[in-house]
PDB file of N, CA, C and O in Angstrom, chain B, residues numbered from 101:
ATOM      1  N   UNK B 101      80.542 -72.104  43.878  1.00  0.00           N
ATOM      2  CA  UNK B 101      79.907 -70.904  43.429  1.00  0.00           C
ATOM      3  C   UNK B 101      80.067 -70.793  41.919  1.00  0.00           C
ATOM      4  O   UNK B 101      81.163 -71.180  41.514  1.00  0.00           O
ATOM      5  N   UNK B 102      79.074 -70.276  40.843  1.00  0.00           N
ATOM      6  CA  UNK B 102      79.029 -70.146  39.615  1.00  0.00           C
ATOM      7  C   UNK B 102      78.760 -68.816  39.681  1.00  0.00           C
ATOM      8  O   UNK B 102      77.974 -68.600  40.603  1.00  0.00           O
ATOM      9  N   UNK B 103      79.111 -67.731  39.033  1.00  0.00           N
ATOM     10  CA  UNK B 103      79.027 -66.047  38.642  1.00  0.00           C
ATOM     11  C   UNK B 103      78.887 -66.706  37.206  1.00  0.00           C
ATOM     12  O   UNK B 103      79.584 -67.633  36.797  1.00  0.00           O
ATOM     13  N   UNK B 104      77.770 -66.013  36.444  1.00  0.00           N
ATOM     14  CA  UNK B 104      77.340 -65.894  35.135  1.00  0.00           C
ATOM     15  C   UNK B 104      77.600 -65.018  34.607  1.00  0.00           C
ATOM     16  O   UNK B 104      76.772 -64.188  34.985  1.00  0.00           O
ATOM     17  N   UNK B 105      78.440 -64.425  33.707  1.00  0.00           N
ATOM     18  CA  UNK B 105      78.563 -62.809  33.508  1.00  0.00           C
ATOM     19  C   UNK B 105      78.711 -62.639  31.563  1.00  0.00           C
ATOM     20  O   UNK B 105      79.731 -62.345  30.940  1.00  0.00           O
ATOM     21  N   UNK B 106      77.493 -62.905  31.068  1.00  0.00           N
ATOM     22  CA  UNK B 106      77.072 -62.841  29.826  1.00  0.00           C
ATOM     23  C   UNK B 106      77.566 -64.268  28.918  1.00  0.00           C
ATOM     24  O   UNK B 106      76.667 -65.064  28.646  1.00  0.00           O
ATOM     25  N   UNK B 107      78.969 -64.581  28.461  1.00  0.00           N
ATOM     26  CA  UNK B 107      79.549 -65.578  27.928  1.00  0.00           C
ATOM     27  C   UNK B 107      80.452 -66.237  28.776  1.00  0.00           C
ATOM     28  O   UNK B 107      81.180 -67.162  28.414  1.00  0.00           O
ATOM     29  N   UNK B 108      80.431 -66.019  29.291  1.00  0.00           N
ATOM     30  CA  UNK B 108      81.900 -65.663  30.351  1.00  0.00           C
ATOM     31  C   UNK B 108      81.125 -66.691  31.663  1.00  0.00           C
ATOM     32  O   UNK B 108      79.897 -66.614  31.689  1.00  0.00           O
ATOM     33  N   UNK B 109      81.627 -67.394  32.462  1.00  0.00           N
ATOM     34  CA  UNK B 109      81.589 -68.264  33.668  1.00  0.00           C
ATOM     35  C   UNK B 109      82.723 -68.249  34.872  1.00  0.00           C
ATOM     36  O   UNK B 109      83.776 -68.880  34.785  1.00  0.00           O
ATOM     37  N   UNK B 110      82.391 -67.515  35.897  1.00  0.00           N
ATOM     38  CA  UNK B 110      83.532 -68.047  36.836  1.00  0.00           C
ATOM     39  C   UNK B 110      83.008 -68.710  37.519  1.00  0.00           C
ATOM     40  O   UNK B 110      81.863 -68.516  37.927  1.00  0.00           O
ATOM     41  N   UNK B 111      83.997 -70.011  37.914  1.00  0.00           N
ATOM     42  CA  UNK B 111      83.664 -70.645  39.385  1.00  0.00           C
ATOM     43  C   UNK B 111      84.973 -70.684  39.930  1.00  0.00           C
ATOM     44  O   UNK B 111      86.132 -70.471  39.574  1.00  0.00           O
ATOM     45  N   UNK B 112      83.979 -71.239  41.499  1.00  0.00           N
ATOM     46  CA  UNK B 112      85.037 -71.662  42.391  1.00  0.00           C
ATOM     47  C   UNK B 112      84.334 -72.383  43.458  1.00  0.00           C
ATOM     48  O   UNK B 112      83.106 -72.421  43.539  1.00  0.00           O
ATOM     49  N   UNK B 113      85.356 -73.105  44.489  1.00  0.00           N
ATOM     50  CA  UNK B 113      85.066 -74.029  45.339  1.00  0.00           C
ATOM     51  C   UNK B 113      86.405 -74.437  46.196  1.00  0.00           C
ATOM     52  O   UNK B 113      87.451 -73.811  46.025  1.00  0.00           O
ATOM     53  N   UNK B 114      86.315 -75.464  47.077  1.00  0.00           N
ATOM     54  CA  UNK B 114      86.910 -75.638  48.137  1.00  0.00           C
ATOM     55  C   UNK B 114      87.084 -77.002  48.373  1.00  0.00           C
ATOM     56  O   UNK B 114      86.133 -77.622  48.849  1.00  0.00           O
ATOM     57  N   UNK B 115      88.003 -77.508  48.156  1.00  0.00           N
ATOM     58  CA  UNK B 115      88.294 -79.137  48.605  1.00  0.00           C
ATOM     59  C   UNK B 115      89.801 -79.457  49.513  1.00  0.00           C
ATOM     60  O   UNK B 115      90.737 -78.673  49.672  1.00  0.00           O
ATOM     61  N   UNK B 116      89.689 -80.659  49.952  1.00  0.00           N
ATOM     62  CA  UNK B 116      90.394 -81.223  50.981  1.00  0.00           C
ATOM     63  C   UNK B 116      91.124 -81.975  49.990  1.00  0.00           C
ATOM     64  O   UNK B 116      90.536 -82.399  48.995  1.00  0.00           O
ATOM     65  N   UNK B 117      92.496 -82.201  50.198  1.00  0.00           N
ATOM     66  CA  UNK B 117      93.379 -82.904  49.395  1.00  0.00           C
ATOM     67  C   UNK B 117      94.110 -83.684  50.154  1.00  0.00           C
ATOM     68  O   UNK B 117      94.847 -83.153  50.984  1.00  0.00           O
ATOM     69  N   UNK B 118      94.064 -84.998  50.041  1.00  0.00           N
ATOM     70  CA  UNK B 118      94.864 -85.841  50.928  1.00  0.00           C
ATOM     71  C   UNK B 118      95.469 -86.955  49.913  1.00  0.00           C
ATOM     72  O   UNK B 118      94.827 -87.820  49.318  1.00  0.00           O
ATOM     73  N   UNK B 119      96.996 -86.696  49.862  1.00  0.00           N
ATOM     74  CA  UNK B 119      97.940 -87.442  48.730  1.00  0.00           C
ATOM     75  C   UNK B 119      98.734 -87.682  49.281  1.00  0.00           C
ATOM     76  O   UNK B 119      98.948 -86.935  50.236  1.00  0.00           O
ATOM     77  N   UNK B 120      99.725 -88.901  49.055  1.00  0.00           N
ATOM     78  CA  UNK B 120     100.641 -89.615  49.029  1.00  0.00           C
ATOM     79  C   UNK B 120     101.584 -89.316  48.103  1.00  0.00           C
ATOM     80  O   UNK B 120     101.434 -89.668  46.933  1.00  0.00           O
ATOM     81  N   UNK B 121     102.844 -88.520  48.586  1.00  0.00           N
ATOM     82  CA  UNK B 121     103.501 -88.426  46.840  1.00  0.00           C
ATOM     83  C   UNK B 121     105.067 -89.287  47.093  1.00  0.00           C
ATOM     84  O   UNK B 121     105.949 -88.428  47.079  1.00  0.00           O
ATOM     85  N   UNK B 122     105.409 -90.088  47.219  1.00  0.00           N
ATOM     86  CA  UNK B 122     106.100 -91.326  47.795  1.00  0.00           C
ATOM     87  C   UNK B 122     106.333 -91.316  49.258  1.00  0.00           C
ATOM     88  O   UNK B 122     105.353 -91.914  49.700  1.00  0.00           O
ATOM     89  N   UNK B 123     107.147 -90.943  50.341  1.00  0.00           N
ATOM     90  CA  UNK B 123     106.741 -90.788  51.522  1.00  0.00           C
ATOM     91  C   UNK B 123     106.416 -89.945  52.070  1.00  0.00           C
ATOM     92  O   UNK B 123     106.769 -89.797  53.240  1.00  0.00           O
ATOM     93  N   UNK B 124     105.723 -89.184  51.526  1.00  0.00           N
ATOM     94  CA  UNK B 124     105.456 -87.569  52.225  1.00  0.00           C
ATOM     95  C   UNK B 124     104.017 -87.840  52.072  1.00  0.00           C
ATOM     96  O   UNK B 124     103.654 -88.704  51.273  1.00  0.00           O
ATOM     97  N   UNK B 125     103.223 -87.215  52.726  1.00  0.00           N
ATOM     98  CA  UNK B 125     101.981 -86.970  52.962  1.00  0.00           C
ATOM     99  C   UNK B 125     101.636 -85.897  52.812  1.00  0.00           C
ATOM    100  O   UNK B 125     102.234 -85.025  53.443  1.00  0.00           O
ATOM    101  N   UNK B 126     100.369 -85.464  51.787  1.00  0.00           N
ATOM    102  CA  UNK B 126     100.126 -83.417  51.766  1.00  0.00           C
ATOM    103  C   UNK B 126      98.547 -83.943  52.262  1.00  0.00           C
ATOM    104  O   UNK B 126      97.929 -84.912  51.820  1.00  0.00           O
ATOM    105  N   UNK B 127      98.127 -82.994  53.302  1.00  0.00           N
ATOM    106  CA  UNK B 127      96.819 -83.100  53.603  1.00  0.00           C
ATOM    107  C   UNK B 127      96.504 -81.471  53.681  1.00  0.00           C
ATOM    108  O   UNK B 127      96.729 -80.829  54.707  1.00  0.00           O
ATOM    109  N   UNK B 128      95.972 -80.898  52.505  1.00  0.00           N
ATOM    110  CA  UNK B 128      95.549 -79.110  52.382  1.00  0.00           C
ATOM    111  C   UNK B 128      94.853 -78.949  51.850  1.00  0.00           C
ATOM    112  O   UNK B 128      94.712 -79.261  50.667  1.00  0.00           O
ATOM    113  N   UNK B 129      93.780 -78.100  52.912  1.00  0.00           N
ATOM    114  CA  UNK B 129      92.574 -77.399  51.956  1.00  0.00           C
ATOM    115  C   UNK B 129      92.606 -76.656  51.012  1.00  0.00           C
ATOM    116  O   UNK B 129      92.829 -75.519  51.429  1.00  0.00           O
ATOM    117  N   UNK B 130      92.473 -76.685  49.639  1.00  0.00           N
ATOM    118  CA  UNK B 130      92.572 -75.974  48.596  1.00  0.00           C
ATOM    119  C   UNK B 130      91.429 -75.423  47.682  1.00  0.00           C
ATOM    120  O   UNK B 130      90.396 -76.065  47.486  1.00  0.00           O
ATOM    121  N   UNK B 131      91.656 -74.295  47.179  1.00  0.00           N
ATOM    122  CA  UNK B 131      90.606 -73.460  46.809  1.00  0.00           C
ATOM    123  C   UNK B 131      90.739 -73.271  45.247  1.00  0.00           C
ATOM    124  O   UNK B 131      91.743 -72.688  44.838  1.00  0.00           O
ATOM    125  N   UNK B 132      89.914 -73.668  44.458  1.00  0.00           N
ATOM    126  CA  UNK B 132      90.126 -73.640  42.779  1.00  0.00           C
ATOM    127  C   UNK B 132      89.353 -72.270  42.384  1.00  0.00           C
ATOM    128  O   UNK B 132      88.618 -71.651  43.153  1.00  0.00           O
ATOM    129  N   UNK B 133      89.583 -71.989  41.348  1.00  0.00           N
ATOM    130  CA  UNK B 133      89.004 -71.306  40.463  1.00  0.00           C
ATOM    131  C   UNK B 133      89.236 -71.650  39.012  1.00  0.00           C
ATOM    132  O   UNK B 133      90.123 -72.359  38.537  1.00  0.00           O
ATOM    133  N   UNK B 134      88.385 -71.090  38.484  1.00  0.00           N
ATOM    134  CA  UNK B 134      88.069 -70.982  36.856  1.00  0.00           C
ATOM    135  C   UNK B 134      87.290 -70.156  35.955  1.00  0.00           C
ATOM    136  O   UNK B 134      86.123 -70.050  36.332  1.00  0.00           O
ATOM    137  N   UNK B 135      87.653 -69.335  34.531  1.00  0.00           N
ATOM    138  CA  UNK B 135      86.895 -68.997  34.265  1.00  0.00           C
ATOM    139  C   UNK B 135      87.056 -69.356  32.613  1.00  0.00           C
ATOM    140  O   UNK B 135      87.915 -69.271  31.735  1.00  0.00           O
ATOM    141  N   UNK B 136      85.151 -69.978  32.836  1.00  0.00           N
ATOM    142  CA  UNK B 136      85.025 -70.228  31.349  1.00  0.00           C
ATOM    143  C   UNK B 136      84.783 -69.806  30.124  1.00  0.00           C
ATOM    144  O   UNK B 136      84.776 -68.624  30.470  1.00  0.00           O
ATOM    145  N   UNK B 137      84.539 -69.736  28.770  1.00  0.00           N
ATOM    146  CA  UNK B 137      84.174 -69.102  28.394  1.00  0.00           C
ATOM    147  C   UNK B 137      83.451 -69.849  26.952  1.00  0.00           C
ATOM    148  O   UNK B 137      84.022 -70.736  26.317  1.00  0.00           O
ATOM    149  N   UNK B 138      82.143 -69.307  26.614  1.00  0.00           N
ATOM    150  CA  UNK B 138      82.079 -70.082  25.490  1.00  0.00           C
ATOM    151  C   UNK B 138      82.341 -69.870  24.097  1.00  0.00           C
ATOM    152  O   UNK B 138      82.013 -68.906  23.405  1.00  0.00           O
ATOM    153  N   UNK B 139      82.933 -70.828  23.803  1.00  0.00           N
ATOM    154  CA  UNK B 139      83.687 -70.936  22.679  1.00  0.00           C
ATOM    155  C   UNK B 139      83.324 -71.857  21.368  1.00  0.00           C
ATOM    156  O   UNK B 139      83.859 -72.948  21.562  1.00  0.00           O
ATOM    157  N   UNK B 140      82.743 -71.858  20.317  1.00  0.00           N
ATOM    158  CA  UNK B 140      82.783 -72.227  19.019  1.00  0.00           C
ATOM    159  C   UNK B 140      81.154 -73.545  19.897  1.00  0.00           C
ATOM    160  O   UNK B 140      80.968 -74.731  19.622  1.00  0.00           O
ATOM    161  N   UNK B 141      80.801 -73.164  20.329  1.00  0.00           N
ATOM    162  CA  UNK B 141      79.320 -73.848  20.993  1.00  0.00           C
ATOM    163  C   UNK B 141      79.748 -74.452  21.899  1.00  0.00           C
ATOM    164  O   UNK B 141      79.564 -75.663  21.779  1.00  0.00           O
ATOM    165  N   UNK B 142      80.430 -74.045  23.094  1.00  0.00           N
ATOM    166  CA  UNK B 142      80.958 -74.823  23.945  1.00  0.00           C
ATOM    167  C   UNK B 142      82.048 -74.255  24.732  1.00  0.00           C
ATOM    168  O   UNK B 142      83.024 -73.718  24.207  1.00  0.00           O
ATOM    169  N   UNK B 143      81.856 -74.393  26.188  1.00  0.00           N
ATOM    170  CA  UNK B 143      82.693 -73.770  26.932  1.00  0.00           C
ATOM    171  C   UNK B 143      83.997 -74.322  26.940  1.00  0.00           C
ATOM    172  O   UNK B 143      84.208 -75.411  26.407  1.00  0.00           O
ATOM    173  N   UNK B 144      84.921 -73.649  27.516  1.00  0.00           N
ATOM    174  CA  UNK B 144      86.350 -73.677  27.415  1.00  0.00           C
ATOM    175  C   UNK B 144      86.958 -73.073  28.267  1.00  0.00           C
ATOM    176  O   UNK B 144      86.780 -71.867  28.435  1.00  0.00           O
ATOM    177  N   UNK B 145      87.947 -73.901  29.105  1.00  0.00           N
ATOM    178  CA  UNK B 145      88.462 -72.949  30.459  1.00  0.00           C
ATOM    179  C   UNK B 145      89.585 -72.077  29.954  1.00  0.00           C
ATOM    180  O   UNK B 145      90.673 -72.482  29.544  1.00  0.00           O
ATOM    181  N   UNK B 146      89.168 -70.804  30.038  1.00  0.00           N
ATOM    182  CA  UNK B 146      90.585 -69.688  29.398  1.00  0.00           C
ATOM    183  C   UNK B 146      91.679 -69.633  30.784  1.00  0.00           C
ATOM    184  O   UNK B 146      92.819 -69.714  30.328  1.00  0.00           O
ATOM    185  N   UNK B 147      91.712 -69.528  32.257  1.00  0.00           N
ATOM    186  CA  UNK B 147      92.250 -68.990  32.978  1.00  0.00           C
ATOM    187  C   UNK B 147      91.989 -69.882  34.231  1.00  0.00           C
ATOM    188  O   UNK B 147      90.974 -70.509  33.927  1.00  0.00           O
ATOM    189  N   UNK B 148      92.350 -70.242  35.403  1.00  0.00           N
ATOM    190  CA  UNK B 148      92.664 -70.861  36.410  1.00  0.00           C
ATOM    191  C   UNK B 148      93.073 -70.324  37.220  1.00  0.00           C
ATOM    192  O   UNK B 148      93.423 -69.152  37.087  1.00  0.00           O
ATOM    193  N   UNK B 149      93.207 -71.140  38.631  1.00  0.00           N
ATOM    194  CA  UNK B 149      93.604 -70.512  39.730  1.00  0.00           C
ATOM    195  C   UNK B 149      93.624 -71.746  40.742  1.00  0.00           C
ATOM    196  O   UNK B 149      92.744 -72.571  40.496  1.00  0.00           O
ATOM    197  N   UNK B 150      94.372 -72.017  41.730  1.00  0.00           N
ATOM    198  CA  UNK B 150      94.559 -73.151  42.489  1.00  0.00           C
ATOM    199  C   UNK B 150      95.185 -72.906  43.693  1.00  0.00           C
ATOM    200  O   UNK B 150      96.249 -72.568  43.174  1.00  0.00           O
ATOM    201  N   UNK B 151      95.408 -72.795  44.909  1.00  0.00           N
ATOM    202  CA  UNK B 151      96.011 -72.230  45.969  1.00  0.00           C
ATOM    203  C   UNK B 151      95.999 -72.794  47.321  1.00  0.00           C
ATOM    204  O   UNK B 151      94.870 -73.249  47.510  1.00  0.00           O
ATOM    205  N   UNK B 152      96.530 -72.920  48.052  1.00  0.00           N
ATOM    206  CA  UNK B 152      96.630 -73.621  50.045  1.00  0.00           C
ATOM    207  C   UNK B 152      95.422 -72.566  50.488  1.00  0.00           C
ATOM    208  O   UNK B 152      95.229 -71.423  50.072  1.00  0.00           O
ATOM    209  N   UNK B 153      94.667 -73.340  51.480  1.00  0.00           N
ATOM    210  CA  UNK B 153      93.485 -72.015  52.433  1.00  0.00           C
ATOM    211  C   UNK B 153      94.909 -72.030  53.487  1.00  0.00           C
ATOM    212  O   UNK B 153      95.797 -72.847  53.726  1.00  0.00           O
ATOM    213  N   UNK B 154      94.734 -71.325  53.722  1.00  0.00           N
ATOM    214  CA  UNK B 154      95.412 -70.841  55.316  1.00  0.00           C
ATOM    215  C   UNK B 154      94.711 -70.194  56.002  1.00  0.00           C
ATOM    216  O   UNK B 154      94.208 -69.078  55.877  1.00  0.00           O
ATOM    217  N   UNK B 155      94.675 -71.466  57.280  1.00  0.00           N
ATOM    218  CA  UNK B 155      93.841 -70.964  58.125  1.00  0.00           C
ATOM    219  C   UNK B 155      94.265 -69.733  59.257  1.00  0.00           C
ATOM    220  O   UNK B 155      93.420 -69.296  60.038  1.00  0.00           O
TER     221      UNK B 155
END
């Protein structure tokens, strides 16, 4: 999803993460965000967001 809100950009979305981090295994749906903003001719991520879905 993209929200346009004058200079300003939020998104977000939804991905599956499946990593190896030496013997452990993380397999979690995770949900991003971001919001951009443009800056000096060109966007720039000011703020973030990253989190587990729980189902």
């Amino acid at each position: 999803m993209i929200k346009l809100l004058g200079d300003v950009a939020v998104t977000s979305t939804k991905a599956f993460l499946q990593v190896t981090v030496g013997e452990e295994e993380i397999n979690h749906e995770m949900s991003y965000s971001r919001i951009w903003k443009e800056q000096n001719g060109s966007l720039q991520v000011v703020a973030g967001h990253c989190s587990t879905v729980v189902s």
